[in-house]
N, C-alpha and C positions, 0 to 999 in steps of 0.2 A: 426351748421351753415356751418361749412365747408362742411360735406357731405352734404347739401341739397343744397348748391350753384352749386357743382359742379354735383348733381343731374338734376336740375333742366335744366342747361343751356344746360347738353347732352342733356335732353329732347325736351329741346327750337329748335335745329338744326340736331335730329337725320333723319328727313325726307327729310331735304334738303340737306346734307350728301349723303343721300340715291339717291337722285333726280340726284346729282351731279354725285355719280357713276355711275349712267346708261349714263349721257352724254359723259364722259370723260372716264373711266374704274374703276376698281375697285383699282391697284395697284395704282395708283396717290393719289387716298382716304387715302387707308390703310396706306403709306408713310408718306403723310400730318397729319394725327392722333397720327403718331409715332412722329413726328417733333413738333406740337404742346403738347404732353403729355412734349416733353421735355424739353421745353419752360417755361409750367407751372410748372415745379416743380426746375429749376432753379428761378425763381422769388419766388416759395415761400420759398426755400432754404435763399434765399436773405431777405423774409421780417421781418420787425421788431415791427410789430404789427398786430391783428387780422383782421383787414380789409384790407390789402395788403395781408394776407395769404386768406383771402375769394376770393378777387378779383383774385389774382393765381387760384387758384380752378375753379373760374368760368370760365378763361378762357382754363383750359385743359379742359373744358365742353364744351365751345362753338367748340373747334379746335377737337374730340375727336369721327367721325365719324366713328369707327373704326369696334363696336360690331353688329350692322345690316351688313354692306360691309361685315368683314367676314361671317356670316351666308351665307349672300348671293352667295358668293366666294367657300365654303364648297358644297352650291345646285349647283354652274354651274360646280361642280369637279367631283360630282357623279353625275350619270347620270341615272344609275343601281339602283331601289329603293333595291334589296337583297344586297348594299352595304352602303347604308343608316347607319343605327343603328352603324357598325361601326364608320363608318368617323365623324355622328354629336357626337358620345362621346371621340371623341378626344381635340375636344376645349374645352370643361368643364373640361378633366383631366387635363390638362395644365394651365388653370383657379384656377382648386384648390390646385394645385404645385407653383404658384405663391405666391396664397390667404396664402398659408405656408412659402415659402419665404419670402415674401415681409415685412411680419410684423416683423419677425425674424431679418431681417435685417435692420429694421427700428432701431430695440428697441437695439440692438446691436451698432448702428455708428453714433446716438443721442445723443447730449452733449458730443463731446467725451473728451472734455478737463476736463471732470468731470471725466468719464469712463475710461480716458487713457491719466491722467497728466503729465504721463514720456513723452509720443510722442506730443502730443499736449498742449503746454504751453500757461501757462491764457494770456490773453492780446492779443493773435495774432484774427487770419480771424474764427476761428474756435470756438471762445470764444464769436466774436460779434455777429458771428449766429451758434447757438449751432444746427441748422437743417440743414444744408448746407450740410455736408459731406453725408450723407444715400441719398440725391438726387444726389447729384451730381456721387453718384455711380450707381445711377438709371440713369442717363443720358449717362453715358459708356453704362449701357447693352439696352438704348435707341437705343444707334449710331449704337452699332452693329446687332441689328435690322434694321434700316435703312439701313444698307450697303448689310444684308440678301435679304430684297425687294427689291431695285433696281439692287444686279446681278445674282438674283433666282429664284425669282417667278415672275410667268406668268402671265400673263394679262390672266383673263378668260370671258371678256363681248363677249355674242357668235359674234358680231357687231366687237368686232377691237379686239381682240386676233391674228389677221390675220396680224397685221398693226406691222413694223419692230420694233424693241423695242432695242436701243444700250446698255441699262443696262446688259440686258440679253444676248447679244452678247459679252459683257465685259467679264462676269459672265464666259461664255461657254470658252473664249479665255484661262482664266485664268486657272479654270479648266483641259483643256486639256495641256495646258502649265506646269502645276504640278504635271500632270501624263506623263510627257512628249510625248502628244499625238499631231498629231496635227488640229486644229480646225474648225469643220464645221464651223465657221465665220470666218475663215484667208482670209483677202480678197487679201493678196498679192501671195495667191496662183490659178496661173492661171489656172491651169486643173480642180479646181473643181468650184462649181458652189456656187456664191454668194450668200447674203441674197436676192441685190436689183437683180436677177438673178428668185430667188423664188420667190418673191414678183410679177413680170411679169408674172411666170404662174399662179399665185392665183389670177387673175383678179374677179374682184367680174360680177356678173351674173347680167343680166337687171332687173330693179326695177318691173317687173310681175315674173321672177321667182325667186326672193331673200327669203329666209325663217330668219326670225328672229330669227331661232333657227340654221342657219348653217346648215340644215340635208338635207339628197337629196329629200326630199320630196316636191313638188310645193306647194306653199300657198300665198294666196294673204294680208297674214297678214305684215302691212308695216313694215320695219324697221325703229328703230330713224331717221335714218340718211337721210329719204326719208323727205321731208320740208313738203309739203302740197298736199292736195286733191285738183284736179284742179274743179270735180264734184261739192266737197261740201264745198270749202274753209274756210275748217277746217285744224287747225295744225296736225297732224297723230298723232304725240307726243301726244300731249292734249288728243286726245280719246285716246289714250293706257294708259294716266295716270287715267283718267276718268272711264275704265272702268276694272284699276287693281282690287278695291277692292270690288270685289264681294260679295256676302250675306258669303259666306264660308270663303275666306279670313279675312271679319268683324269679322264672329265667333271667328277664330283663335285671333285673335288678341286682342280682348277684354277676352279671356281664358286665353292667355300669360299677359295681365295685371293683373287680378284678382288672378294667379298664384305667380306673382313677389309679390304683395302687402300682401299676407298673409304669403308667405314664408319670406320677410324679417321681417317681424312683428314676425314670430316665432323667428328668431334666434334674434329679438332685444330683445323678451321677458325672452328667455331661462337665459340669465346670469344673469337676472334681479334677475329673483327667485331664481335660484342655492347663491345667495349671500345675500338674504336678510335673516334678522335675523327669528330663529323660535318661533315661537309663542307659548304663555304658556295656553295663553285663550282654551278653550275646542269647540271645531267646533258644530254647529249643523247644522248636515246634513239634508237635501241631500247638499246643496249649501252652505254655511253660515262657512265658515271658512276662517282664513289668518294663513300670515308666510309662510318660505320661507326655504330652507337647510339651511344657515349660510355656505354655504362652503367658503374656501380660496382662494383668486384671482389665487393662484398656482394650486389647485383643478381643478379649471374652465379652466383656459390656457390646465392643461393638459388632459382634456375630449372635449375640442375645439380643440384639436391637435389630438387625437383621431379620431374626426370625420372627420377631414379632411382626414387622411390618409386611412380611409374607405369609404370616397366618392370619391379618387380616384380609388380604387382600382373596386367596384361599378360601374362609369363610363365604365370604359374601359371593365369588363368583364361578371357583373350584367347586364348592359339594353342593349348590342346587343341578351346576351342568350335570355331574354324574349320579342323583339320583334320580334327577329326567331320566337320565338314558339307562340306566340298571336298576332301579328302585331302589327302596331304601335299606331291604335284608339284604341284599347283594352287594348293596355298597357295605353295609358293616360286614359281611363275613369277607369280602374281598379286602379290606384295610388288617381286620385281624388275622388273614391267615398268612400272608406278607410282613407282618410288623417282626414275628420271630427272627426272623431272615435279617430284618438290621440287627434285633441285639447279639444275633452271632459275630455281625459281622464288625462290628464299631472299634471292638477292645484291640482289632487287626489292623486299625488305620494306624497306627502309631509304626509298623512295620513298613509302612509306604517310605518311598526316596522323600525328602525334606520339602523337594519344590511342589511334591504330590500331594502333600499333606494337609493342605489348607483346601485343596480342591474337597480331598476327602471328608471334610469335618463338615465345610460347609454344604456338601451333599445328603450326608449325614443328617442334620441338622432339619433342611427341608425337607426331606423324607418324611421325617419325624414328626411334622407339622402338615403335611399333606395328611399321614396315617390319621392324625388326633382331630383337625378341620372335619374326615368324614364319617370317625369312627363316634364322638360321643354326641352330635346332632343326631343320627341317624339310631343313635340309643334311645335318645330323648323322643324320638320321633315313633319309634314302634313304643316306647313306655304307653305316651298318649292313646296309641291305637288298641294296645292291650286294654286299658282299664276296662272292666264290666260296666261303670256306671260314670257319668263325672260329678255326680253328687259324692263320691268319694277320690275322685282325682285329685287333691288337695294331700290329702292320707297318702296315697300313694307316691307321691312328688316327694312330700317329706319323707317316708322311711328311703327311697333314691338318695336323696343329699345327705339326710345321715349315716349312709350306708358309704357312701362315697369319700364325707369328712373321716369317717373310723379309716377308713383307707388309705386318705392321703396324710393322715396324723401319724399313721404307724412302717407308713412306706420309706419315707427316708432314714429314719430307725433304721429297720429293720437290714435295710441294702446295704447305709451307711456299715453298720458292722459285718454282714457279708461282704463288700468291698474290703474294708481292714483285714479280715481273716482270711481271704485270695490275696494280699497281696502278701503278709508274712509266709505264706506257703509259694509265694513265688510266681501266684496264677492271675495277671492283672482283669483278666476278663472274667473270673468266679460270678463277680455280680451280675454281668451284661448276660453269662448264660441263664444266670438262674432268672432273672428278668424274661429271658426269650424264653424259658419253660412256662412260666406263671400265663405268659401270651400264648402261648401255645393252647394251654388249656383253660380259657379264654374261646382261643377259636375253636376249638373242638364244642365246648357251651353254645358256640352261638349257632350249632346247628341243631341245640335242642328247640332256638328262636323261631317263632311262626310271626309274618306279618299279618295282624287281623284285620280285615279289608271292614271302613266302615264307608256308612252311606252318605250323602250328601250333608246332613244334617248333623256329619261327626257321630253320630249314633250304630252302635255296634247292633244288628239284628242275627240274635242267636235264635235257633230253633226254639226256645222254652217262650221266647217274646212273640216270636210269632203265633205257637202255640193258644197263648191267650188271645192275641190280637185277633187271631182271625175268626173266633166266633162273635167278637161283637160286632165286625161291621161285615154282613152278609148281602149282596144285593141280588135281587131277581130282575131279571130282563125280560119281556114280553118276548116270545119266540116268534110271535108271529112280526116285529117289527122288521121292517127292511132294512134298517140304517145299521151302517155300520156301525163297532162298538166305540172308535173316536170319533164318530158324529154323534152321538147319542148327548142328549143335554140332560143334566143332573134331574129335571120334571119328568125324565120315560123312565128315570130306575125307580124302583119301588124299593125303599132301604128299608130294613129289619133290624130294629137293635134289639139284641137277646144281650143286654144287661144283667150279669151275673151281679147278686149281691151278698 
């Protein structure tokens, strides 16, 4: 109940999250998710029954914008898809550096007047809520998060990145202060030049030649920030929200759900079986058999701990190597049309000899983590390349994550009792097949996926851009000049702006 509330409610609000980002910026979001994550887990540190700790949960769901913005925040950073594959496997490493902390330090500063009666004595604040202290330590490395966003990181909406930011000029003062340098924002230094100094020459460009992508390129694609068509009084907003999600976008997005829902369905199912007792009964094959390892909760922690420490490593140096060398749709359609193939074959390992069997889980196990390392960067990575515009890549990041929480909120559900109903019918692998069909088609989807190649500037040039583009900037060339067309200096073109208005 607690993870599917707090599933559910990111799901309820990740597009409007998203929505929000693109109006205001990305760093307001990201801040606000860190301030709400810390909220929620102060109240459920505090609660004293399981519907106060639901209702905590739901609400670091509702406040919890966080996982679409970054995506998003990661696409407007790179710009260079040959820099891609690094950058998107940096958030997952960091993802599963936590996913190994976090639990660790859960299970460690839990009860602690049980765990650590010399320091913490019965009776006191610690004793009435035995969950308090492991949040409330979570709420320190909250803050210091918070204090990181606002005097660090940069606003990256290409729309107000531009717009003076005093966090970040805090940030800079200090910095330079501690290196005893002294600071491009000192504004009591009168020789050099201000923020609101800079700000004056970064004058933004008339609304025909504004690019929603910042690049020096003309385009009559509007910005947010333009209100309405006076033509067709229409919001601008509206049609750029309208016409984010594209047939390829959709694709993306419903492959990153089908993605989410049978990967956490593996890993709900994995400790299921590693723990259940083994069976004495005699299987008949091909299908027709149950039972489970029998292993020990310590068994499992520590091949849980395992994989984690190879799904970092994975991350960061496994799925940039292989989408250098196959790109990025190749490496997702090669992780998913291979994944079925494990969950046929998983529910089988329990039929190996006894000494084989730990070979087999823990191969299992890596596989599993090789598949998921290249399958959802490489999601996240054509999502980016898909968008039409990134004045709405914010929007589209958000309905991603909550298409993904709906996913993973109803995935172990759902398996959970397809697992219970194969095994009263006697079928211990029901789930792991029906798992490997849902993957199945999954890869058959991701050959409706197109990679959309953009240009240097992260900017996507469809024919309708070019279209306009190319009557405003027309140049003539003297025919009679001898010089070649890259020796020519900008004084021999004769430019023509035919400025539609």
């Amino acid at each position: 109940m607690l993870i599917t509330a707090f599933a559910l409610c990111e799901a309820s609000t990740g597009m409007l999250w998203g929505r929000i980002s693109d109006r205001i910026g990305r760093k307001p979001v990201l801040i606000t998710g860190l301030v709400g994550t810390a909220l929620s887990m102060i109240l459920f540190g505090f609660s004293t029954n399981l519907w106060c700790a639901v209702m905590a949960r739901a609400l670091g769901g509702l406040l919890n914008g966080n996982v679409g913005v970054l995506q998003t925040t990661v696409a407007e950073l790179v710009t260079r898809k040959e820099h891609q594959p690094r950058a998107y496997s940096i958030m997952p490493f960091v993802w599963c550096l936590g996913s190994i902390i976090g639990p660790a330090l859960g299970g460690t500063l839990a009860m602690p007047c049980e765990a650590y009666p010399w320091l913490f004595p019965k009776g006191g604040l610690f004793d009435n809520y035995p969950f308090l202290l492991p949040n409330l330590v979570c709420v320190v490395i909250l803050m210091l998060g918070i204090m990181n966003g606002l005097l660090f990181i940069e606003e990256t909406h290409p729309d107000l990145k531009h717009k003076r930011d005093r966090g970040r000029e805090a940030g800079e003062i200090l910095l330079e202060k501690f290196r005893g340098k002294r600071s491009k924002f000192d504004f009591n230094d009168k020789s050099g030049s201000s923020t609101d100094e800079t700000d004056d020459l970064n004058f933004d460009p008339p609304p025909g030649y504004r690019s929603t992508e910042n690049s020096p390129r003309l385009s009559s694609i509007a910005s947010p920030q333009t209100l309405s068509d006076p033509e067709l009084g229409v919001n601008k907003e509206d049609r750029a929200f309208s016409s984010a999600f594209t047939r390829q976008v959709i694709f993306i997005i419903v492959g990153y759900g089908i993605l989410a829902f049978h990967g956490v369905s593996f890993d709900s199912l994995m400790p299921i079986v590693l723990s259940e007792a083994r069976s004495s009964v005699e299987p008949v094959l091909p299908f027709k058999f149950v039972g489970g390892f029998g292993l020990s909760t310590k068994a499992i922690g520590f091949m849980m701990a395992v994989q984690g420490v190879y799904s970092m490593i994975a991350q960061l140096w496994l799925f940039p190597v292989v989408v250098r060398r196959i790109g990025t749709l190749k490496a997702f359609r090669s992780a998913l049309l291979l994944w079925p193939i494990l969950y046929f074959a998983v529910p089988y390992l329990v039929l190996l000899p006894q000494q084989l069997q730990s070979v087999g889980i823990y191969a299992a196990l890596l596989i599993k983590i090789t598949f998921h390392v290249i399958a959802f960067p490489s999601n996240a990575v054509l999502l980016a390349n898909a968008a039409p515009s990134k004045a709405v890549l914010g929007t589209i990041n958000g309905v991603a994550a909550s298409t993904a929480c709906l996913c993973r909120a109803f995935g172990p559900t759902v398996t959970g009792s397809i697992h219970s109903a194969g095994l009263s019918m006697g079928y211990n692998g029901f789930a792991w097949w029906i798992g490997g069909l849902v993957c199945a088609i999954g890869a058959l989807e991701a050959y409706c996926i197109k990679d959309i190649d953009t240009t240097q500037d992260g900017i996507t040039e469809t024919e309708d851009e070019q279209a306009v583009c190319e009557p405003l900037l027309t140049t003539t060339v003297d025919e009679a000049d001898p010089k070649p067309d890259h020796l020519r200096s900008i004084d021999d073109l004769d430019l023509n702006l035919d400025v539609k208005t």
